[in-house]
C-alpha positions as a printed NumPy array, in Angstrom:
array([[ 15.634,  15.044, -16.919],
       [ 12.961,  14.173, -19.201],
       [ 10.255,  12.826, -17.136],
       [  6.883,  10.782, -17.944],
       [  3.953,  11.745, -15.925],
       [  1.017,   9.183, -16.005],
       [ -2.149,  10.942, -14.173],
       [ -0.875,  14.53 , -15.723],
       [ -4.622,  15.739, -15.754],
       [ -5.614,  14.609, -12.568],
       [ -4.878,  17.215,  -9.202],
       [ -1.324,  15.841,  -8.065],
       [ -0.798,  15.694, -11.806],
       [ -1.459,  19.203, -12.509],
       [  0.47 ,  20.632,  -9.072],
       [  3.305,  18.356, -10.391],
       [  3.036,  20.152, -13.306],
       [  3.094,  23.583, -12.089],
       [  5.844,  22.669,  -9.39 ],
       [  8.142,  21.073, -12.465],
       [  7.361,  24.258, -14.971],
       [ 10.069,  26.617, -12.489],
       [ 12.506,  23.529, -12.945],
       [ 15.241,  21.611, -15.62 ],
       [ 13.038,  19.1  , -15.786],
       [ 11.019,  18.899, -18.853],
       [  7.574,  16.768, -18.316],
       [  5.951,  14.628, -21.051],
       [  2.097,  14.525, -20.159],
       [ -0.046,  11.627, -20.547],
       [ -3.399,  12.244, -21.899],
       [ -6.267,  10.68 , -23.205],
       [ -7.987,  13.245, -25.538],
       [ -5.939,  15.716, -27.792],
       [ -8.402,  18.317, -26.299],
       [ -6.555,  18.   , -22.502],
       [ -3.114,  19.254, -23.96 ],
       [ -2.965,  22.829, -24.193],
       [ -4.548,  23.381, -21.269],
       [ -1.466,  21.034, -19.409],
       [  1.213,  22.51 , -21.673],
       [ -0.246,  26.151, -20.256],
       [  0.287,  24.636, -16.719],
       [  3.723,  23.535, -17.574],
       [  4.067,  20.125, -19.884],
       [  6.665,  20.742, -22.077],
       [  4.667,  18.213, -24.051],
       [  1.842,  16.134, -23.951],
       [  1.524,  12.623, -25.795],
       [ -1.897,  10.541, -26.525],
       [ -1.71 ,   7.023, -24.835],
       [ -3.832,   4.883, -22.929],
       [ -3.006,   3.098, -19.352],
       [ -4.877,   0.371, -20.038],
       [ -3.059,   0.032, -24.105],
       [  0.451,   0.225, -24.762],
       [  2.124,   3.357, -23.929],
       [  5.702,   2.01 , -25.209],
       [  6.056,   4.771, -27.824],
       [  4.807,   7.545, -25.611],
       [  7.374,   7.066, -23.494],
       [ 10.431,   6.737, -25.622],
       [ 13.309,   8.877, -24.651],
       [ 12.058,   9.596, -21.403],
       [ 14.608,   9.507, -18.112],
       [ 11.71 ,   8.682, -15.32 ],
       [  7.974,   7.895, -14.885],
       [  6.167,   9.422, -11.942],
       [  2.759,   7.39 , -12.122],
       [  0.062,   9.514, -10.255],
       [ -2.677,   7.798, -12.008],
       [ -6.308,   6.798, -10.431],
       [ -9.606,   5.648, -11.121],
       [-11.091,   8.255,  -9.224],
       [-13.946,   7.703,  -6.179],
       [-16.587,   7.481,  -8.724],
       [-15.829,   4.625, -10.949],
       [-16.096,   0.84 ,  -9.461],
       [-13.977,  -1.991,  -8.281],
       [-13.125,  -3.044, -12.005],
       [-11.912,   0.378, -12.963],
       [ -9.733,   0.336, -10.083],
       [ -8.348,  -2.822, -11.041],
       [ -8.07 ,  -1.496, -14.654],
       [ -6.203,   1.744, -13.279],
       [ -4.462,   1.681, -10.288],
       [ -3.281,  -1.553, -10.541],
       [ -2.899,  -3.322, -14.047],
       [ -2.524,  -0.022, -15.534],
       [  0.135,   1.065, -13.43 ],
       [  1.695,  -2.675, -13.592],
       [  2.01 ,  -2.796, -17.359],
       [  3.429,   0.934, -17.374],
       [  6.089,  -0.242, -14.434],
       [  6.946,  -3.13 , -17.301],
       [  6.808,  -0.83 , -20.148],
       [  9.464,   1.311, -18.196],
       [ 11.948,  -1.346, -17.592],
       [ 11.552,  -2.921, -21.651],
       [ 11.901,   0.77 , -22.641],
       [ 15.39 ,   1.1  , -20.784],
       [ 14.117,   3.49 , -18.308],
       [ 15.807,   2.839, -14.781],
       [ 13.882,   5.985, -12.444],
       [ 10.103,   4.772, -11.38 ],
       [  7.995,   6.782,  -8.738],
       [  4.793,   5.547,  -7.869],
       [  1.688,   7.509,  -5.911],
       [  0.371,   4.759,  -4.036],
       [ -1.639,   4.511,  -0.308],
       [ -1.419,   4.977,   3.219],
       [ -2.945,   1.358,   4.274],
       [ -1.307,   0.305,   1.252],
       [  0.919,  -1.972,   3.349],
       [ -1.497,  -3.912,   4.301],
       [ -4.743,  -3.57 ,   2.839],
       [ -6.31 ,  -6.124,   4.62 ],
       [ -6.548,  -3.952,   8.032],
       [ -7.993,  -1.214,   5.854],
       [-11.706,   0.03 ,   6.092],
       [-14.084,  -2.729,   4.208],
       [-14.912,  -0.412,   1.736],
       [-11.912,   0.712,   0.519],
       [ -9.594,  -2.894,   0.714],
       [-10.247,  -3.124,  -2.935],
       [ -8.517,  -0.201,  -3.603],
       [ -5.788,  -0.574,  -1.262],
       [ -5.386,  -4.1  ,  -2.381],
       [ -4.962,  -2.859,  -6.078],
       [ -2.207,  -0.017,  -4.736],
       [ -0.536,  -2.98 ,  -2.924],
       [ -0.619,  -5.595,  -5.583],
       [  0.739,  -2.781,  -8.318],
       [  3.647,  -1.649,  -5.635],
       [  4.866,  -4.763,  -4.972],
       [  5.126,  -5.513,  -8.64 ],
       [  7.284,  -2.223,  -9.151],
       [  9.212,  -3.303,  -5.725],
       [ 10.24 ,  -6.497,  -7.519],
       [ 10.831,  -4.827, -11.241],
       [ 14.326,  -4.636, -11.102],
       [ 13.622,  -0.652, -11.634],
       [ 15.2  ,   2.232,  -9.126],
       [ 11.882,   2.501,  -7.255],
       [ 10.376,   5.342,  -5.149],
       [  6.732,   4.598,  -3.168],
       [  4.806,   7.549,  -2.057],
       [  1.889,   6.517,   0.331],
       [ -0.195,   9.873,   1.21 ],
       [ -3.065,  10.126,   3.76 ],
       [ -6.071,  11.422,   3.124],
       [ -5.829,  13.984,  -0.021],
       [ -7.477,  17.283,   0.343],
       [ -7.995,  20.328,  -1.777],
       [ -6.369,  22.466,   1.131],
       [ -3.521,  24.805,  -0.062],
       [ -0.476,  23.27 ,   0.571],
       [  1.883,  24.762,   3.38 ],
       [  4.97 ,  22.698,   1.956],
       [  5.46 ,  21.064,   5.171],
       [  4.868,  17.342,   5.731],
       [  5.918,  14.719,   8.68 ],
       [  7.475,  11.122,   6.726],
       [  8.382,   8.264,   7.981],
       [  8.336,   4.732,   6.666],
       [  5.378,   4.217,   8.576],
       [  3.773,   6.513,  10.311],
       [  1.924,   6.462,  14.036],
       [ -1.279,   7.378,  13.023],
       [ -2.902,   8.412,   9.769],
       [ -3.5  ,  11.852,   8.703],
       [ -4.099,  14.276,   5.929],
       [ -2.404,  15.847,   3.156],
       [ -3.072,  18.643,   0.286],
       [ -2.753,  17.67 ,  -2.985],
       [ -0.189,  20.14 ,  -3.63 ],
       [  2.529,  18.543,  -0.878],
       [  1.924,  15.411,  -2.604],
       [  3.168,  16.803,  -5.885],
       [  6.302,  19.048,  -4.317],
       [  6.827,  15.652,  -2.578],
       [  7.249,  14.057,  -5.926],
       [  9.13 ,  16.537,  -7.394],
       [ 11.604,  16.591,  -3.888],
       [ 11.825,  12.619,  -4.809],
       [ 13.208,  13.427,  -8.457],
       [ 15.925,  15.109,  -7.489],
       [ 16.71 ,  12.968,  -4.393],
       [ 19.567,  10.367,  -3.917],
       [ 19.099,   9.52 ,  -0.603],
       [ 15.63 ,   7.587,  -1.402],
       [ 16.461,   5.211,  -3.742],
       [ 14.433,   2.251,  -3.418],
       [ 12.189,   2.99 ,  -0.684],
       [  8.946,   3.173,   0.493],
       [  7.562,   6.016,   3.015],
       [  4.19 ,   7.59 ,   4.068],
       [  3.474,  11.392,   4.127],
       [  0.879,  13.131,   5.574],
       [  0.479,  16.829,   6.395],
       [  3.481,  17.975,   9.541],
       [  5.815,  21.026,  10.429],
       [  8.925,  20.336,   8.569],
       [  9.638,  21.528,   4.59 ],
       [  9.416,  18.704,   2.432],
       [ 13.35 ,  18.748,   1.159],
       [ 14.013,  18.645,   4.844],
       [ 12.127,  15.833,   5.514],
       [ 13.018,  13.578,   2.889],
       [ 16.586,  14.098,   3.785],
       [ 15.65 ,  12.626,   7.054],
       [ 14.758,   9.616,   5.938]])
């Protein structure tokens, strides 16, 4: 499957890449400077194209199966960045997609994406954004996977996670299991149009996502 990755530079992006180098898969790898491809095609890309979230990106994803969007403003940029990003960038890629013909869409949103408004003050901007750009992908007409982590960390993964559609309590999770997660999501049936939160937990990720 030829596979889009929005976010390709960022952490998840470049796990994802790792995890999807030992695969069939063959990732295309967003980036915004020609300077940030060999380093990603080292790490796995099969190929990088230039684009822009916040442009058109119709061309750079021509011929591609899926999009995983793992995209983000990062914690250092402000509210309109986050707007820019995480959700009209990730909007107008989930329209792209469908104009382009491509049917497979998964998204890295939020725990407390649900509902941002119960979310801590300071971060309901952010949630709201993750919220407003899932429930545009929800309602896309697209085959639709949501990914809502807890807390990232730089931790190692362990490859074991506890899912659920919503989970008890909220929690943590390596980068790393968020990218095997995504990769486990590619090459599941069983998840087709859903929505589920992951944290850190005691079961291997195929084995949980089975479970769902």
């Amino acid at each position: 499957m030829h596979v889009f990755i929005a976010g390709a530079n960022g952490q998840i992006g470049q796990h994802l890449l790792r995890a999807m180098a030992d695969t069939d898969h063959e990732a295309r790898a967003l980036v915004r400077h020609p300077d940030q491809g060999p380093e990603l095609q080292q790490l796995g890309a099969t190929e990088t194209v230039l684009g822009d979230l916040e442009q058109d990106c119709s061309e750079a994803l021509r011929g591609c199966d899926a999009v995983i969007f793992t995209a983000g403003s990062g914690p250092h940029t402000g509210p309109d960045k986050t707007i820019d990003v995480d959700q009209d960038g990730a909007i107008r890629l989930v329209d792209t997609a469908r104009a382009m013909g491509i049917k497979r869409f998964i998204m890295v949103s939020s725990m407390g994406a649900g509902a941002p408004e119960k979310g801590p003050e300071k971060l309901r901007h952010y949630l709201q954004a993750k919220h407003n750009a899932d429930e545009h992908l929800k309602n896309s007409g697209l085959n639709y996977t949501i990914v809502r982590p807890g807390q990232l960390t730089d931790d190692d993964g362990t490859g074991k996670v506890a899912v659920s559609a919503r989970l008890e309590s909220f929690g943590k999770i390596p980068r790393q299991d968020v990218a095997r997660v995504l990769l486990a999501v590619l090459d599941s049936a069983n998840i087709d149009n859903r929505i589920f939160e992951v944290v850190s937990g005691d079961t291997p990720v195929s084995e949980a996502l089975t479970r769902l």
